[in-house]
C-alpha positions as CSV (number, residue, x, y, z in Angstrom):
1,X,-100.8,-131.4,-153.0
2,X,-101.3,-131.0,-149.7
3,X,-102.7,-134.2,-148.7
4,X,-105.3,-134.8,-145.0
5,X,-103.5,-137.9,-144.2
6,X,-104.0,-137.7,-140.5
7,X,-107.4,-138.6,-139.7
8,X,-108.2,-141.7,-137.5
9,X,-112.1,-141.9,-137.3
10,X,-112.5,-141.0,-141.4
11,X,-111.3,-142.9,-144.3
12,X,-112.0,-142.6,-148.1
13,X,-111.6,-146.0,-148.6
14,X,-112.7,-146.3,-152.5
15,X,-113.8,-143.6,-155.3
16,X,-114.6,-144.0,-158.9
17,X,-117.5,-143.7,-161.2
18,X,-118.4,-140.4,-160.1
19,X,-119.0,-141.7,-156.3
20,X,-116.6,-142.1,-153.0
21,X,-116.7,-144.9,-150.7
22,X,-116.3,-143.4,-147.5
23,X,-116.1,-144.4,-143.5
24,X,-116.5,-141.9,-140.9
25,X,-116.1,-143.3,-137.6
26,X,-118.4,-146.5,-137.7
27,X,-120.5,-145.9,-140.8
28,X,-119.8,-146.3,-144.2
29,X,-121.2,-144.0,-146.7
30,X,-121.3,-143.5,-150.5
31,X,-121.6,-139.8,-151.8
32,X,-121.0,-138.6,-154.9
33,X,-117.9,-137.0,-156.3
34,X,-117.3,-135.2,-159.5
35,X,-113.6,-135.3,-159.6
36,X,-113.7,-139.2,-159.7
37,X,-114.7,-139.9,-163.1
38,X,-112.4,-142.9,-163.4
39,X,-113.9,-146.2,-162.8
40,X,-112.8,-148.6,-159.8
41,X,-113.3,-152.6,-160.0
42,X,-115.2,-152.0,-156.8
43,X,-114.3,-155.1,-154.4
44,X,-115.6,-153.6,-151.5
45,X,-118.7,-155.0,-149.4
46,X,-119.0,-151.5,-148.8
47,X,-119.9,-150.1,-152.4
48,X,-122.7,-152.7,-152.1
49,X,-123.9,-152.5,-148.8
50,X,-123.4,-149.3,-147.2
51,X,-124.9,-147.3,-144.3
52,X,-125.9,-144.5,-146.3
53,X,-126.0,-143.7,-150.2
54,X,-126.7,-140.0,-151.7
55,X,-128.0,-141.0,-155.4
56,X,-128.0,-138.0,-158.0
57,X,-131.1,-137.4,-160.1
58,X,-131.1,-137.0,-163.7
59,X,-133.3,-133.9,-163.2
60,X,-131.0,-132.5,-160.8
61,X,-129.9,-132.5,-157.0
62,X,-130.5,-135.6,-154.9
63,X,-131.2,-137.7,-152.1
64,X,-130.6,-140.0,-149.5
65,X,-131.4,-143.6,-151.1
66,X,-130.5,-145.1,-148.0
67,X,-129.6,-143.8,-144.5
68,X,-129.2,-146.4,-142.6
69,X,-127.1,-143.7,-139.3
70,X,-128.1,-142.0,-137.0
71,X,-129.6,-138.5,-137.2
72,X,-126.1,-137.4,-136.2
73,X,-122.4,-139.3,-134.6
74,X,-119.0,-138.0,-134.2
75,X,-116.2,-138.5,-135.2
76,X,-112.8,-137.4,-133.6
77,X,-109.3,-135.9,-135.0
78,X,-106.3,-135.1,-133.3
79,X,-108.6,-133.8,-130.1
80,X,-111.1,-132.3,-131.6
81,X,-114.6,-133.6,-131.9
82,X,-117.2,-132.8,-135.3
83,X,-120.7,-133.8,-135.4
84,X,-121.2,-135.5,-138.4
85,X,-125.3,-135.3,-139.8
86,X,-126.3,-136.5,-143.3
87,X,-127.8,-133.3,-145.0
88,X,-130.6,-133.9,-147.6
89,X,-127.9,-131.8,-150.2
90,X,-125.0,-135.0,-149.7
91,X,-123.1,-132.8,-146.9
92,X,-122.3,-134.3,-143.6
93,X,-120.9,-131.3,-142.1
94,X,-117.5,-131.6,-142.0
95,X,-114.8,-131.4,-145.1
96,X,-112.2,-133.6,-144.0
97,X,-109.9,-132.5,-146.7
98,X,-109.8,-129.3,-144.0
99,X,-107.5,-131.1,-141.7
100,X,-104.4,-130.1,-143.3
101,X,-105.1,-126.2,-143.2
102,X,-106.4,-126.8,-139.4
103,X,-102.8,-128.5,-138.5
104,X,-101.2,-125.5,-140.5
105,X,-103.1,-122.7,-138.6
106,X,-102.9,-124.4,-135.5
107,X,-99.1,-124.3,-135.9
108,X,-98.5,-120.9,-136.6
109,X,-101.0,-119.6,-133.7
110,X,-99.1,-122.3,-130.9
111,X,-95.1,-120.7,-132.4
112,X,-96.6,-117.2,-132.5
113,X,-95.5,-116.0,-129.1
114,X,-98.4,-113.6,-128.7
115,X,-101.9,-113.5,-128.7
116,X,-103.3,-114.1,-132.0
117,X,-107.0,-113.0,-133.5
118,X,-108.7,-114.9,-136.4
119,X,-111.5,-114.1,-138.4
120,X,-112.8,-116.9,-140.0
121,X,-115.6,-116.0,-142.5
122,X,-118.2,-118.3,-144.9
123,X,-117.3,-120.7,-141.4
124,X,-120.1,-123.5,-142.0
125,X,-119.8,-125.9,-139.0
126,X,-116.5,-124.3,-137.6
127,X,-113.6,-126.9,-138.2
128,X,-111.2,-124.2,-138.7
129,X,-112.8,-122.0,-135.4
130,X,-112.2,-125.4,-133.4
131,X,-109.0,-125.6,-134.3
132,X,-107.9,-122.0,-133.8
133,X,-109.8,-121.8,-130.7
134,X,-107.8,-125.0,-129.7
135,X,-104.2,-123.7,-130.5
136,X,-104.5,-120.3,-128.4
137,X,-106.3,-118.0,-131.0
138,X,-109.1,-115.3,-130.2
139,X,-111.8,-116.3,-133.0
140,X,-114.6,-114.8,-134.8
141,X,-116.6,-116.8,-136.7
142,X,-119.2,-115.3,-139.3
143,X,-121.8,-117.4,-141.3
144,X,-124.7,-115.8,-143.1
145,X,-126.7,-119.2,-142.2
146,X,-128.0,-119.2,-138.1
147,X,-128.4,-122.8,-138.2
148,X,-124.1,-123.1,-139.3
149,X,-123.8,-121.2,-136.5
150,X,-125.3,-123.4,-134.2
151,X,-123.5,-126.4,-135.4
152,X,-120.4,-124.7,-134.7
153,X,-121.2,-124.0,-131.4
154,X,-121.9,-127.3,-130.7
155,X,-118.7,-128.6,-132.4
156,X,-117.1,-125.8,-130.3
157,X,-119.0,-127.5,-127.5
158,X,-118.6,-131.6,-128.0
159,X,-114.3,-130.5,-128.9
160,X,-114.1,-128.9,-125.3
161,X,-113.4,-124.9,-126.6
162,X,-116.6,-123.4,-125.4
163,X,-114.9,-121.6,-123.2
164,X,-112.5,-119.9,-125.3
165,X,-112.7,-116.4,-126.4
166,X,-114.9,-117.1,-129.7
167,X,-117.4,-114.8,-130.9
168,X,-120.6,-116.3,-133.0
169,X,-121.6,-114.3,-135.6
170,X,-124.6,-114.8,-138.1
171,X,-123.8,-112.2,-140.6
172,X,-123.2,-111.2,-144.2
173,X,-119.8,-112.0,-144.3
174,X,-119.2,-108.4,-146.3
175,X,-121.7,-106.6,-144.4
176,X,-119.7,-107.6,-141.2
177,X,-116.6,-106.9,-142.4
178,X,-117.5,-103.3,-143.4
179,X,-118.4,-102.8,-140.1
180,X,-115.6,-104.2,-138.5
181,X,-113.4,-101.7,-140.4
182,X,-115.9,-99.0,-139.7
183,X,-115.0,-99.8,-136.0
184,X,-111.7,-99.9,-136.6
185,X,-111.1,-103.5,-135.0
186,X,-108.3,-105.6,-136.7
187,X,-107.4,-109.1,-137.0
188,X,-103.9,-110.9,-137.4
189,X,-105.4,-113.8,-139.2
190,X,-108.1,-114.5,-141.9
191,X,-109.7,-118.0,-142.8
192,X,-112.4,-117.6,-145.4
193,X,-113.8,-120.3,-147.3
194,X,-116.4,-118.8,-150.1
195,X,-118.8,-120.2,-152.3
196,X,-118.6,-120.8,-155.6
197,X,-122.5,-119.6,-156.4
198,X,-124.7,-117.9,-153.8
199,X,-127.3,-115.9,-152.3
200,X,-127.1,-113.2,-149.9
201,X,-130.0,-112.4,-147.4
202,X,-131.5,-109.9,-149.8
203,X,-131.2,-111.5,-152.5
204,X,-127.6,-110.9,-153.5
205,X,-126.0,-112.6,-156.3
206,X,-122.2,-114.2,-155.1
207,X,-120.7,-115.6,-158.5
208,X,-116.6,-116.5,-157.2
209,X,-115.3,-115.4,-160.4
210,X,-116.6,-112.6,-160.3
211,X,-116.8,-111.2,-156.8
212,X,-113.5,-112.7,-154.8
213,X,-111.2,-110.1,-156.4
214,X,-113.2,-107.3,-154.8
215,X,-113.9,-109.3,-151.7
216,X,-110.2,-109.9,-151.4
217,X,-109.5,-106.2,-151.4
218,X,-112.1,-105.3,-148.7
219,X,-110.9,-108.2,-147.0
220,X,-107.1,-107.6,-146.8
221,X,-107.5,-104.3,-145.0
222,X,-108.6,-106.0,-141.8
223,X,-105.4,-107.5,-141.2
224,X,-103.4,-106.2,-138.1
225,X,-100.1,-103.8,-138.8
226,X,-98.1,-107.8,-137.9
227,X,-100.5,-110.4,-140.0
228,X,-99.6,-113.4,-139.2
229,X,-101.4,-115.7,-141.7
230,X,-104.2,-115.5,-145.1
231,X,-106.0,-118.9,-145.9
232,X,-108.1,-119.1,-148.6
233,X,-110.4,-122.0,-149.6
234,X,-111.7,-122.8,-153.4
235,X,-113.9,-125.5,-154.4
236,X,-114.6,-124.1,-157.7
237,X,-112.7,-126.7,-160.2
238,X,-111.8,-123.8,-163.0
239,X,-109.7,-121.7,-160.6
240,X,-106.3,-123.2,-160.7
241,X,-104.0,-122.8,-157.4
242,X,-101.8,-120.9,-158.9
243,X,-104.8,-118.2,-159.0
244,X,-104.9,-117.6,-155.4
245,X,-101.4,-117.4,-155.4
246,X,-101.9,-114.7,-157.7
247,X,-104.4,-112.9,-155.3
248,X,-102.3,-113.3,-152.5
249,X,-99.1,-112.4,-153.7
250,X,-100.8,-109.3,-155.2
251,X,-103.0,-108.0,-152.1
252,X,-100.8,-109.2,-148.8
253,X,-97.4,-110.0,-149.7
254,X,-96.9,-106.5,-151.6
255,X,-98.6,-104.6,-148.5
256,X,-96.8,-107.5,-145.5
257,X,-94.5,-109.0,-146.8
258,X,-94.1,-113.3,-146.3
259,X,-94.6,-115.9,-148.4
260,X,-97.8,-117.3,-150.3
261,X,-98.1,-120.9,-151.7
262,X,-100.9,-122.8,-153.2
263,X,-101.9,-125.8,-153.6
264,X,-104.4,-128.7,-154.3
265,X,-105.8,-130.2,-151.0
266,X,-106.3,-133.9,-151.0
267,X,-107.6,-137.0,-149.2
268,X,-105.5,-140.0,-149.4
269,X,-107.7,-143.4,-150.8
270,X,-106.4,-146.6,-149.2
271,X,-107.5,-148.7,-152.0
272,X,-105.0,-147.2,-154.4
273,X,-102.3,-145.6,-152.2
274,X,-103.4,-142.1,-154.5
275,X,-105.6,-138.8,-153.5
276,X,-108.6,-137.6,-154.6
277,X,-108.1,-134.4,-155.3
278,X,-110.8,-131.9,-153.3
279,X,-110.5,-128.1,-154.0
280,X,-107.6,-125.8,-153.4
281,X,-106.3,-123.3,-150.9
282,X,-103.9,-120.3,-150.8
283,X,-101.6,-119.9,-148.0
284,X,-99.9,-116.5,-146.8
285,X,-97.8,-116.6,-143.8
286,X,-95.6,-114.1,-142.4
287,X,-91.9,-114.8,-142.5
């Protein structure tokens, strides 16, 4: 597992019973969580008395119960700066879990020697642009939703890499990336993080079992002729690891070369020294 254990101004302090007790800078939150279905004694002040609390509903969805924050805060990590704001669907924004892939890719673009080009699609509020953007990389960022986008840039913004060469792009993330090909333009690095269920702008049906694979194959021929990295994100608790390492292994390593692994990402719970375990990711890297 590849556990987010850096962070400074978040902590998941407590989870069990289907909820996590979590602080991000100053506030304390409770969210819900379907990986923690073990129960916790509970003997935080915080389970009882928090800033904010999504509550489920038996009929479906949710909502705030009590939201005690600001409309929005920040919250810092290694440099960067997110701005954190309680969505009526439990978000806030930011997947802290992230952090790990973010010091990865940072890595590999600050030891690349040359200029590097990302393409991060399904990009939400732009953790992984930030961090690109930070470590040297040319980005270009593509979210189907405008108001993503704008959070993005304002993350870009409040972290100090507005500057930087990052394009903003509210797009179909296929759509754009047939076009990109069309134009011949290339990229030595993908991020994509895609849904498990969605809906395109016309309507389009985006089921992750069923449409990655062909994704994948569109995707992988937008990499440069000397890749340098492939980082896909799944939140979608029937696809083991081991299946992106599948994809991976089948669609870059065969064509480039390098070395995929997989793995669960985590975030590390200081009541009982374990992680809660929060998706997966698949890693290609050149050698």
């Amino acid at each position: 597992m590849w556990v987010s254990d850096g962070w400074k101004d978040y902590e998941l302090m407590d989870c069990g019973g289907g909820e996590r007790l979590e602080r991000w800078g100053k506030y304390v939150l409770v969210r819900p969580d379907p990986q923690a279905i073990w129960q916790t004694p509970r003997p935080h002040n915080g389970w009882q008395k928090p800033d904010g609390r999504y509550a489920r509903s038996s009929t479906g969805g949710g909502q705030w119960a009590k939201k005690d924050v600001p409309e929005r805060w920040t919250v810092g990590y290694k440099g960067l700066t997110f701005n954190i704001k309680p969505m009526n669907f439990k978000h806030t924004g930011l997947f802290p879990e992230q952090a790990a892939n973010w010091d990865w890719a940072g890595e590999l673009i600050r030891k690349a020697g040359r200029p590097v080009s990302v393409l991060n699609l399904f990009a939400y509020t732009g953790g992984a642009t930030v961090a690109c953007a930070a470590a040297g990389a040319a980005v270009c960022h593509v979210d189907a939703a405008r108001g993503m986008v704008q959070w993005a840039r304002e993350n870009a913004q409040s972290s100090g890499v507005a500057d930087r060469p990052i394009r903003w792009i509210v797009d179909d993330c296929g759509k754009f990336v047939e076009r990109e090909l069309r134009r011949g333009r290339r990229y030595d690095a993908v991020i994509m993080d895609p849904p498990s269920y969605g809906r395109g702008p016309s309507g389009e049906i985006w089921k992750l079992e069923e449409n990655l694979w062909p994704f994948m194959e569109l995707v992988t021929q937008i990499l440069s002729d000397s890749p340098l990295f492939f980082l896909i994100n799944s939140y979608t608790t029937g696809l083991a690891p081991s299946v992106l390492t599948y994809i991976l292994e089948t669609l870059v390593t065969k064509t480039h070369g390098g070395h995929t692994e997989s793995q669960e990402l985590g975030l590390p719970v200081t009541s009982t020294g374990l992680a809660l375990p929060c998706g997966a990711s698949g890693r290609w890297q050149a050698e």
